[in-house]
Backbone as JSON, one array per atom type, in Angstrom:
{
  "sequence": "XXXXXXXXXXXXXXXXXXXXXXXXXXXXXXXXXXXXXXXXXXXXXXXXXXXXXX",
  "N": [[27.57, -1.25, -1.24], [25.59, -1.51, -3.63], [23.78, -2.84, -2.31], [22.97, -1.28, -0.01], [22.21, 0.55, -1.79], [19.84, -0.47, -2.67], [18.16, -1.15, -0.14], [17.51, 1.3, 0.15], [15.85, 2.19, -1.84], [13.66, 0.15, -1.37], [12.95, 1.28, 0.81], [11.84, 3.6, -0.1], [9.64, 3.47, -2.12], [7.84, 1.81, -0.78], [7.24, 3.47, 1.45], [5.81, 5.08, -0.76], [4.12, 3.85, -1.39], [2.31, 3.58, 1.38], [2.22, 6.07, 0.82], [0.28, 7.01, -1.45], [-1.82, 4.83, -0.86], [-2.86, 5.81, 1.44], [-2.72, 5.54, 3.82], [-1.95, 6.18, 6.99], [-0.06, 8.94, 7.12], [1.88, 9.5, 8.66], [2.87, 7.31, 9.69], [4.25, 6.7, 6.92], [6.28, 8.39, 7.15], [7.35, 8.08, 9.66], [8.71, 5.62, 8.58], [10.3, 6.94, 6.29], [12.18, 8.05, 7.78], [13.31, 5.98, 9.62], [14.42, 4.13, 7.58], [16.32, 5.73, 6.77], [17.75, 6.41, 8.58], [18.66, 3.85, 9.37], [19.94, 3.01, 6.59], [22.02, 5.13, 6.85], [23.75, 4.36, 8.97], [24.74, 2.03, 8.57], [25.91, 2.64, 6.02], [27.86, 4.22, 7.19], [28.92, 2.05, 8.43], [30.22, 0.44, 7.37], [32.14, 1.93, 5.98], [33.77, 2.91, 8.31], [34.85, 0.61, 9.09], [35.92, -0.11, 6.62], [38.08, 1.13, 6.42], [41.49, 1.03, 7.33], [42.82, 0.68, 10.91], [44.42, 2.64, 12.73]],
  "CA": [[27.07, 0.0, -1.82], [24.6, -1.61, -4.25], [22.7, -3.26, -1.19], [22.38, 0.18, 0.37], [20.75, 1.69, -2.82], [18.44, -1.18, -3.05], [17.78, -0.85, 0.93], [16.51, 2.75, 0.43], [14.75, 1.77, -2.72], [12.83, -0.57, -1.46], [12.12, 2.31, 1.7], [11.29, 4.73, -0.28], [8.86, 2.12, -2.68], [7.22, 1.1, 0.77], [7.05, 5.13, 1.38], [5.49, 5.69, -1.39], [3.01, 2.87, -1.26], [1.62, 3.68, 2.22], [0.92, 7.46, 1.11], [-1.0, 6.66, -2.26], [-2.86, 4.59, -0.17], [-3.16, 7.15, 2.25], [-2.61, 4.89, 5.08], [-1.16, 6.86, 8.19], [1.26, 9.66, 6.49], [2.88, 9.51, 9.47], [3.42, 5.97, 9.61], [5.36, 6.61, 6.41], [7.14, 9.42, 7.39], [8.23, 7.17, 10.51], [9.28, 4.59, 7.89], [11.55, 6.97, 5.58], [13.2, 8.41, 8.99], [14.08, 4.67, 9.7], [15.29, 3.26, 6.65], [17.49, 6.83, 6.33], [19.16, 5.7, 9.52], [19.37, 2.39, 8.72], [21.72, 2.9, 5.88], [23.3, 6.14, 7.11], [24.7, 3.89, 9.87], [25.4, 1.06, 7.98], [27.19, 3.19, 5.25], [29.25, 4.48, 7.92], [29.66, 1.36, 9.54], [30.81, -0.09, 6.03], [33.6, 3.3, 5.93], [34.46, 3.13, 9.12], [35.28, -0.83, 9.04], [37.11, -0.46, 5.38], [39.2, 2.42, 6.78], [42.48, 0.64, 8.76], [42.86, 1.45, 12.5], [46.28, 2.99, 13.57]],
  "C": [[25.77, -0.28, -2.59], [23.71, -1.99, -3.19], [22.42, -1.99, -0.67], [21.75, 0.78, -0.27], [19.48, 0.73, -2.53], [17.7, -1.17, -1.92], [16.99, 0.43, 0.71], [16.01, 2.96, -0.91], [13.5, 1.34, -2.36], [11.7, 0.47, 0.01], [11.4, 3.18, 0.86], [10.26, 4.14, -1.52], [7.92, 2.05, -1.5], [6.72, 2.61, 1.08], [5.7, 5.68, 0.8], [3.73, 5.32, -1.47], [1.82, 3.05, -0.16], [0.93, 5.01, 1.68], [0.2, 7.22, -0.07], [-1.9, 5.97, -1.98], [-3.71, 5.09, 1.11], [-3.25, 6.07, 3.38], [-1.52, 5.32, 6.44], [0.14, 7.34, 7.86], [1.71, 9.78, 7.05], [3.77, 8.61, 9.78], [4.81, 5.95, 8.17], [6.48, 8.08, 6.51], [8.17, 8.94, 8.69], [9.39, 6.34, 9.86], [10.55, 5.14, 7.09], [12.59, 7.55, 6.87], [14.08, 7.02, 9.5], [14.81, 4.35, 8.87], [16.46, 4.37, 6.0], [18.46, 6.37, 7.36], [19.52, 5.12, 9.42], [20.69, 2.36, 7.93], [22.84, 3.81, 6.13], [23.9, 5.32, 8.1], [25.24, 2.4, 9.29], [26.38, 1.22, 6.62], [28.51, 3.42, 5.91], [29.73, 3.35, 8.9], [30.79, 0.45, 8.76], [32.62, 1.06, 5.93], [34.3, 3.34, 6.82], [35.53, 1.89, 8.98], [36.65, -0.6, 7.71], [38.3, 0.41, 6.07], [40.46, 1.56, 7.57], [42.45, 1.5, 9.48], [44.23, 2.08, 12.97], [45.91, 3.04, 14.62]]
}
């Protein structure tokens, strides 16, 4: 859980960085669409995993 905040910390840091430097707002708009998937599938891969299987 804490690795996942700090994962979309450090995206949205990196985010933030490209557009005050104004370096291809698309590029970071690519970047927070990635690092949202990233952890949304590794949250749920974390929930699914803890969950037992019947």
């Amino acid at each position: 859980m804490i690795r996942i905040a700090v994962f979309s910390l450090v995206g949205l840091t990196f985010s933030f960085v490209v557009n005050n430097h104004k370096i291809n707002y698309e590029a970071s708009l690519v970047a927070i669409t990635i690092w949202s998937a990233l952890n949304i599938s590794i949250f749920l891969y974390k929930t699914l995993k803890a969950t037992p299987t019947r």
